[in-house]
C-alpha positions in Angstrom: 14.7 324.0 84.3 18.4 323.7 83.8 18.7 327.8 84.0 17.0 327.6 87.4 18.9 324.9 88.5 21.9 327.4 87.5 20.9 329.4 90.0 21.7 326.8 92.8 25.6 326.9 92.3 28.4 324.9 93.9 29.9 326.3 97.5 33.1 324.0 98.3 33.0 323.5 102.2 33.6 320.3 104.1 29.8 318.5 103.2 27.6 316.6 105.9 25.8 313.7 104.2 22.2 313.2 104.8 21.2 310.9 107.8 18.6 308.7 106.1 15.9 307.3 108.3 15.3 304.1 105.8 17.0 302.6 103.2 14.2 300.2 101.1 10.7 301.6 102.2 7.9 302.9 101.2 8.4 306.0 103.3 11.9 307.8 104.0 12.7 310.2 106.2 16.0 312.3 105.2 17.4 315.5 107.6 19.4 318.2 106.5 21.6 320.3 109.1 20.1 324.1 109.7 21.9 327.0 108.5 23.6 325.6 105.7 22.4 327.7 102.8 24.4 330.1 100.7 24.1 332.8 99.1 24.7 334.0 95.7 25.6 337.6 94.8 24.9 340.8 94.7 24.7 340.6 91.1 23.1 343.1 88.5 19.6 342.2 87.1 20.6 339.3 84.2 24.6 339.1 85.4 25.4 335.4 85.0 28.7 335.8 87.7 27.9 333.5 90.0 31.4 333.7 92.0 30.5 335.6 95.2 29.3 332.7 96.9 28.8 332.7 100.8 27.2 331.1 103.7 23.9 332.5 104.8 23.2 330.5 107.8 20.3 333.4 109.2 18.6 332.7 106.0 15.6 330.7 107.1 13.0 330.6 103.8 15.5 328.4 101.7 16.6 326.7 104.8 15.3 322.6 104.5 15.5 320.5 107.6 14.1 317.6 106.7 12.6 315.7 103.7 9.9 312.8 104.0 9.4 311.0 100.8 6.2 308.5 100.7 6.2 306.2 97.7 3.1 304.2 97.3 0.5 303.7 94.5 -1.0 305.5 92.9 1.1 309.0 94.0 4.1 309.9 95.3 4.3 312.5 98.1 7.5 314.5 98.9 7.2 316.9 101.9 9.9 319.9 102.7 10.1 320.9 105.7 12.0 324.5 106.4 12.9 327.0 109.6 10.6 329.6 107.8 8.0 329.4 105.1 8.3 332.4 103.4 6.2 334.6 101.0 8.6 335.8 98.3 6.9 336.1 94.7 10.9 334.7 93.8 10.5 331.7 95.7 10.7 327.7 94.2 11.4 324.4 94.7 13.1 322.0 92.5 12.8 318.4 92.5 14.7 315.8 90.7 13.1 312.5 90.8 15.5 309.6 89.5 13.4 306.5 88.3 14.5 303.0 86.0 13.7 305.0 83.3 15.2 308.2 83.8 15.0 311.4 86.0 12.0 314.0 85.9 12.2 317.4 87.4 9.8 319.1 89.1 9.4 322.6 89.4 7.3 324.8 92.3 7.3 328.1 91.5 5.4 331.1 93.8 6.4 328.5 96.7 5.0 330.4 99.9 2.1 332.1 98.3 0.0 330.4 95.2 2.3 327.6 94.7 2.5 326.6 90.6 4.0 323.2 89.4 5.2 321.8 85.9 7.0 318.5 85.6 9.8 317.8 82.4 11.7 315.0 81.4 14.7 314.9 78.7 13.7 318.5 78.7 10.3 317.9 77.6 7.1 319.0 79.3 4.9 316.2 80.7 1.3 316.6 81.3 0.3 315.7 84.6 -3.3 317.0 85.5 -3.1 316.0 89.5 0.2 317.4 89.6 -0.4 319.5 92.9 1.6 321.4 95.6 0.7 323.3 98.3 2.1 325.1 101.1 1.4 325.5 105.2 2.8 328.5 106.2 2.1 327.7 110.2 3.9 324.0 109.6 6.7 325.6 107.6 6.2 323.0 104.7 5.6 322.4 101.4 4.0 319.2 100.1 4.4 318.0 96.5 2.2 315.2 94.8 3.1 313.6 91.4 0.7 310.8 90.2 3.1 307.9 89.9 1.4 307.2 86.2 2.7 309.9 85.0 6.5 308.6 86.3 5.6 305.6 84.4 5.0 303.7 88.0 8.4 303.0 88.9 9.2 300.1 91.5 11.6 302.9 93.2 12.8 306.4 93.1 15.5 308.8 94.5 14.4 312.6 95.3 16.7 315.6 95.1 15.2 318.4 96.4 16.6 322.2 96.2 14.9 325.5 97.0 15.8 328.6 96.5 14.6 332.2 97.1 15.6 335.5 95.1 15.5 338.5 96.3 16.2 342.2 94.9 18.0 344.7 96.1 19.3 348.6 95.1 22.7 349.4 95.6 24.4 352.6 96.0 24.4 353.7 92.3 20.8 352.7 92.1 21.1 349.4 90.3 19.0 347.0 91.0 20.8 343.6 92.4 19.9 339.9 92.6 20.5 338.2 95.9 20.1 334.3 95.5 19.5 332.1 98.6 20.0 328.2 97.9 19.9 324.6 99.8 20.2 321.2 98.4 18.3 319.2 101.2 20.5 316.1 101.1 23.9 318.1 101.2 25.0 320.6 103.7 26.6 323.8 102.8 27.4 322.5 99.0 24.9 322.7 95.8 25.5 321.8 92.8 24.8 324.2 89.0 22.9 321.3 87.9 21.9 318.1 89.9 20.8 317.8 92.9 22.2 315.3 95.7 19.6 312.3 95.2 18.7 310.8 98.4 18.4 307.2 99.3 16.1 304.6 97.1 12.3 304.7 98.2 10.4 301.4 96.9 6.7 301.6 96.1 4.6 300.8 99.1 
């Protein structure tokens, strides 16, 4: 998890804060500003120079707009909204969810096609059968479920969310380059190399 999360590097521009619908709820609305992802190379296939970082506000697949997080029992439900679903093979989500006794991450890989999830905490692999996400391409959303059990039921939690896309390109020589598209959806025009910007407590319903 922490090498993907490498991916989504920080960008040092003037940041706009999340405008969060609900502080203490069972369901929290958050909005992040369009345009503000950035990109990450050209690099060569396995390069770890992750300097050439730059705006890519017509990038609309890693693009998050808004966040809805719905915290009741016995699941908890975060929804990503972006400009564009897209259907890059190269194409996740990250989740970081905060709780009393610790943060978990959650990772949706194949985002816009056949969407795969696995869930870690302390760097160790939780089983969660009715783990789930899916994907509406028309809506231009993702929805993630984690049964709360296997959070250990918290009374709250904070979300960060992150996706990225990576895509592949040949340069003049031939080479094939990595291109990496990035937002954090509680931060605008920054991301971080390792944790996400959590978002505002969200109290079981």
């Amino acid at each position: 998890m922490t090498s993907r999360l490498g991916l989504l590097v920080a960008l040092v521009v003037p940041a706009v804060l999340l405008a969060p619908a609900v502080a203490h709820a069972e369901k929290v609305e958050t909005t992040d500003p369009a345009g503000d992802v950035v990109s990450v190379g050209p690099t060569e296939q396995g390069d770890e120079d992750l300097d050439n970082l730059v705006p890519a506000p017509e990038n609309l697949t890693a693009d998050v707009v808004r966040t809805v997080v719905d915290h009741a029992d016995p699941r908890l439900r975060v929804r990503i909204d972006l400009r564009e679903l897209g259907r890059s093979r190269n194409y996740f989500a990250v989740l970081q969810v905060r709780t009393p006794a610790g943060t978990f991450e959650v990772e949706t890989d194949d985002l816009g096609r056949r969407p795969e999830v696995e869930m870690t905490h302390r760097n160790r692999a939780v089983e969660c059968p009715r783990l789930r996400a899916v994907g509406d391409r028309d809506a231009a959303r993702a929805v993630i479920t984690i049964p709360t059990s296997c959070l250990g039921a918290p009374r709250w939690v904070q979300v960060g969310v992150g996706v990225a896309s990576l895509e592949t390109v040949t340069a003049a020589d031939g080479a094939e380059q990595v291109v990496v598209f990035a937002d954090d959806a509680h931060r605008a025009g920054t991301i971080s190399d390792e944790n996400l910007t959590k978002g505002p407590k969200v109290r079981r319903g």
